[in-house]
N, C-alpha and C positions, 0 to 999 in steps of 0.2 A: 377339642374339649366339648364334651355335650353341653345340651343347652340347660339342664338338672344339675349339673359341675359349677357351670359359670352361677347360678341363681346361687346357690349355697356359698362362693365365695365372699360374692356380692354382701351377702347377711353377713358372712365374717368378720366383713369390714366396714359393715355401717354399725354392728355391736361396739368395735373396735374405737369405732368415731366416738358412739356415744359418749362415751364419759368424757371425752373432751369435752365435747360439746357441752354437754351439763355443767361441767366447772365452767366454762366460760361464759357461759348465759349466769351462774350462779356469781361470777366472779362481775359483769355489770347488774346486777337485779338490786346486790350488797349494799350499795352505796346509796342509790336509787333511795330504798327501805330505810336507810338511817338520813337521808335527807328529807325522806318525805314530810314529817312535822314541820320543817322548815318554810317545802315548798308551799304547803296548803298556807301557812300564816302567810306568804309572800305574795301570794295569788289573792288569797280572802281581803286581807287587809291593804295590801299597795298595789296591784296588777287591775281587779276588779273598780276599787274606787277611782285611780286615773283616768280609767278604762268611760266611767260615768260622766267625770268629768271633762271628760273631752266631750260625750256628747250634750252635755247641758251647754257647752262651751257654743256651739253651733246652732244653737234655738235661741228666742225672743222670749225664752221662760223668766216669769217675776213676779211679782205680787199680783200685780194689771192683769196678767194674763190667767194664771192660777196654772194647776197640775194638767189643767181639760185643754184651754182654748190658746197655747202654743206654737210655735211656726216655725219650722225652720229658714234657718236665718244664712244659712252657711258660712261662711268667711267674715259677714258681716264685723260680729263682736271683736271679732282682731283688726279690723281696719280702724272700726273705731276707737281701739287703743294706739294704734300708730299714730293715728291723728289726734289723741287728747291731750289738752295743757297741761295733765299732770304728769305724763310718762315719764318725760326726760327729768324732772327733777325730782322725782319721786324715784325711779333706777338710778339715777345720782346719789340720791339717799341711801338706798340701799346697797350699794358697791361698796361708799365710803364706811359705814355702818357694818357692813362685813368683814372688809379689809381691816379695818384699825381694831376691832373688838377679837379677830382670829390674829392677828400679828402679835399685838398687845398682851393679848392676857389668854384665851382659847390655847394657843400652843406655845405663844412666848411667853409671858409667867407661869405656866403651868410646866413647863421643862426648865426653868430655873428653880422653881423650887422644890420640883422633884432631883436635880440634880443637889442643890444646897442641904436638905433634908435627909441624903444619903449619904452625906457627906461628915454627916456630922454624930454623935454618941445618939446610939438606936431609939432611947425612948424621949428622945428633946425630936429626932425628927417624926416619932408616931405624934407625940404631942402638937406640934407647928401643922401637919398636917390635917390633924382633926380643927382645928381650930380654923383652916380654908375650907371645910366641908361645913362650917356653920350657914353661908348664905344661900347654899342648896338647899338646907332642914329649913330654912327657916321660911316660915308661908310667904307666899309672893305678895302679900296685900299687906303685912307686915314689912316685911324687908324692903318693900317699897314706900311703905310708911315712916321707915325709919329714914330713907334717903331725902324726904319731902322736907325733913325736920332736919335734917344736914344740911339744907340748901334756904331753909325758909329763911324771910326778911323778919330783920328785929322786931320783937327779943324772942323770937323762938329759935332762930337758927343758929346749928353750932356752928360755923363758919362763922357768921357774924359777932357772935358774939366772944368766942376763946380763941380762935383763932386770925382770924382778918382787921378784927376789931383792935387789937391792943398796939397793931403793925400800923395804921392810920388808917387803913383802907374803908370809906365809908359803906354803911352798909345795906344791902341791897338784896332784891328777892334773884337768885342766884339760877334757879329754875330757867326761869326765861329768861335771862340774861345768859345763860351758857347751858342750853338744851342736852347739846349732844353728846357734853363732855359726863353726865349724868347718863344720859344713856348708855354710854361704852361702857362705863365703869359700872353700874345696876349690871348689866349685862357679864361685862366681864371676871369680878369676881364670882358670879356661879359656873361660869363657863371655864372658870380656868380650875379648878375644882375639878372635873373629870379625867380632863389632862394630864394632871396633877397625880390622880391613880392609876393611870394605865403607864405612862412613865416610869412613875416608882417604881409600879412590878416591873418592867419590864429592866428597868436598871439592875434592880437585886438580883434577875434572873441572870446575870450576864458570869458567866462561870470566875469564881475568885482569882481560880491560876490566873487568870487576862491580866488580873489587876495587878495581881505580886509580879508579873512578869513586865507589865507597863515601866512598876517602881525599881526592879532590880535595872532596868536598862534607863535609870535614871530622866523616865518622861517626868514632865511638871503636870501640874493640876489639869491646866488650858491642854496639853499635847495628848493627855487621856481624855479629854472631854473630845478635844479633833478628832482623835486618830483611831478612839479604840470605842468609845460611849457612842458617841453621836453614827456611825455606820450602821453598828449594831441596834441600832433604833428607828432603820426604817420600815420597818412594818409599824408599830407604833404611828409612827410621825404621819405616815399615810392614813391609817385608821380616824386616829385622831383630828388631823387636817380635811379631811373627807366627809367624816360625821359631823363635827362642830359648821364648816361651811354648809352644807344642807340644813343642820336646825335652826343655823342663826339665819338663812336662807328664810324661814319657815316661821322661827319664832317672832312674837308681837305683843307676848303675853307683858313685860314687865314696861315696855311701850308706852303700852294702852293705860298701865295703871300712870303711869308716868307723865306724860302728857298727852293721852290718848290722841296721840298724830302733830298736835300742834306743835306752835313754834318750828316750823319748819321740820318736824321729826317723822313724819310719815314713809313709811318704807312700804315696801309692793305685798308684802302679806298683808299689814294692815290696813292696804289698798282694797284687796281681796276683798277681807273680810267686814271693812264698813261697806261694801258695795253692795254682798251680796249677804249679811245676815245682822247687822247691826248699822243703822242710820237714825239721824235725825226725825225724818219723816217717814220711815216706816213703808219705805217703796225698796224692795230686796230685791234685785238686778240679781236674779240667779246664773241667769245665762251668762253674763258680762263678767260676772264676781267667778264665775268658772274660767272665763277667756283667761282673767288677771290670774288664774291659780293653773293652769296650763302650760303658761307662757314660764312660769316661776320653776315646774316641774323639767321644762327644757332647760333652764338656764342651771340646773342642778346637774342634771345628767349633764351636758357640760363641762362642766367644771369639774366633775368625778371621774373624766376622763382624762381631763387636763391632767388633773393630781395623779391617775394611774400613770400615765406616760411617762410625768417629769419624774416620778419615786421608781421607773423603772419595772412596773409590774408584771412584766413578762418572768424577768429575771428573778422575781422574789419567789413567783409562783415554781422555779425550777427544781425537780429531783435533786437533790445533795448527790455530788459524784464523789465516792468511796471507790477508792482503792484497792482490792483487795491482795495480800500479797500473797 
């Protein structure tokens, strides 16, 4: 075959390629394109700012020192947190404070009462459930205000006074007498509120046949909630369990109004953030208040793996195998 023969076949069959090729560069570019919006907010808003904060995290930056006269510090500011009297019982806080506010109400009342609400004539459960989205709407400095006054010592608190009061129990300022028990619950009815909606949908979305075929093979309430509800809800459960432990990881907000750290309530975001942007005195431990918001960022990822492994996420993330006959 001349060497004019071979060059011409050659062309044949790189034409021939093309259009594969096209489709399959087309067929990864696709995706790419429709996540792009995604990734830039991912990048802009959480890739970039950790990214900062890790490096504040390794300088002597703070009020003293100002934006100019800075040092790095390397490792320092994490040693110093190993070694300070408030770690251990401030991450004790904060475990405890996670754990019983996501078991409690984050994914446990907020899956009972998305399960009781669906269970019941259609507009009693939109009703009951707008009425757990009240302490979401409701402003934080308010709904916090309104707990102060649930809790205050005679005669302004309601405990004290309709409720605790008529039982003998004398009465008492209820705040600092029972900190934490006001935290969870401040906390946990907004928290259980979102859970709450991603449930439901995810309940109603569960195709009817499931259910007439649950009741024709005679399961009871509990053996559809076992056997048939609660499987079909681990993506949910995941999402949910996932995202609630990272905010309440993160949140301080209803805290700070609360007893801004006191009485034993100080949890490692609020750590953070009186170190490094709100004090007493007015000396802002940037570098430091970074290390404490670092270390919080690890102990997230974390935990977000934990929950992928234990829900399985290999498995959820899998192609559906169709049969075709």
């Amino acid at each position: 075959m001349s060497e004019s023969a071979s060059t011409a076949q050659a062309l044949e069959v790189g034409k021939a390629r093309y259009p594969e090729e096209k489709a399959s560069l087309r067929s990864l570019l696709s995706p790419l394109l429709f996540m792009a919006p995604a990734i830039v907010l991912v990048v802009v808003f959480f890739f970039i700012p950790v990214v900062i904060v890790l490096v504040i995290s390794l300088t002597d930056m703070s009020t003293a020192t100002g934006f100019n006269n800075w040092k790095w510090v390397q490792f320092d500011n994490y040693l110093r947190i190993a070694t300070h009297p408030n770690t251990l019982p401030v991450l004790r806080n904060t475990l405890m404070y996670v754990a019983l506010t996501l078991a409690l109400f984050n994914v446990g009342m907020a899956l009972v009462i998305a399960l009781l609400t669906t269970h019941i004539p259609r507009r009693s459960g939109f009703l009951f459930r707008a009425l757990w989205l009240l302490p979401r709407l409701t402003p934080s400095v308010v709904y916090i205000m309104m707990w102060k006054y649930v809790a205050a010592d005679a005669p302004y608190g309601i405990l004290n006074q309709h409720l605790l009061g008529p039982l003998g129990i004398p009465p008492t300022n209820w705040l600092p007498a029972q900190p934490w028990i006001f935290v969870i619950l401040t906390n946990g009815f907004i928290g259980a509120s979102f859970g709450m909606v991603i449930f439901t949908s995810a309940i109603e979305s569960i195709p009817r046949d499931y259910m007439v075929a649950a009741l024709v093979d005679g399961c009871s309430l509990w053996q559809r909630i076992r056997y048939l509800i609660l499987p079909l809800l681990r993506w949910p459960l995941l999402f949910v369990t996932t995202y609630q432990t990272l905010s309440l990881l993160t949140s301080f907000e209803q805290i700070l109004l609360l007893t801004e750290g006191q009485f034993g309530t100080e949890v490692w975001s609020l750590w953070a953030y009186q170190r490094a942007l709100s004090n007493y005195w007015g000396n802002f431990q940037w570098g430091f208040g970074a290390a404490l918001a670092a270390v919080l960022v690890l102990i997230g990822v974390v935990m977000a793996l934990v929950y992928m492994r234990y829900f399985q996420f290999n498995q959820l993330v899998q192609e559906p195998k169709i049969e075709a006959l």
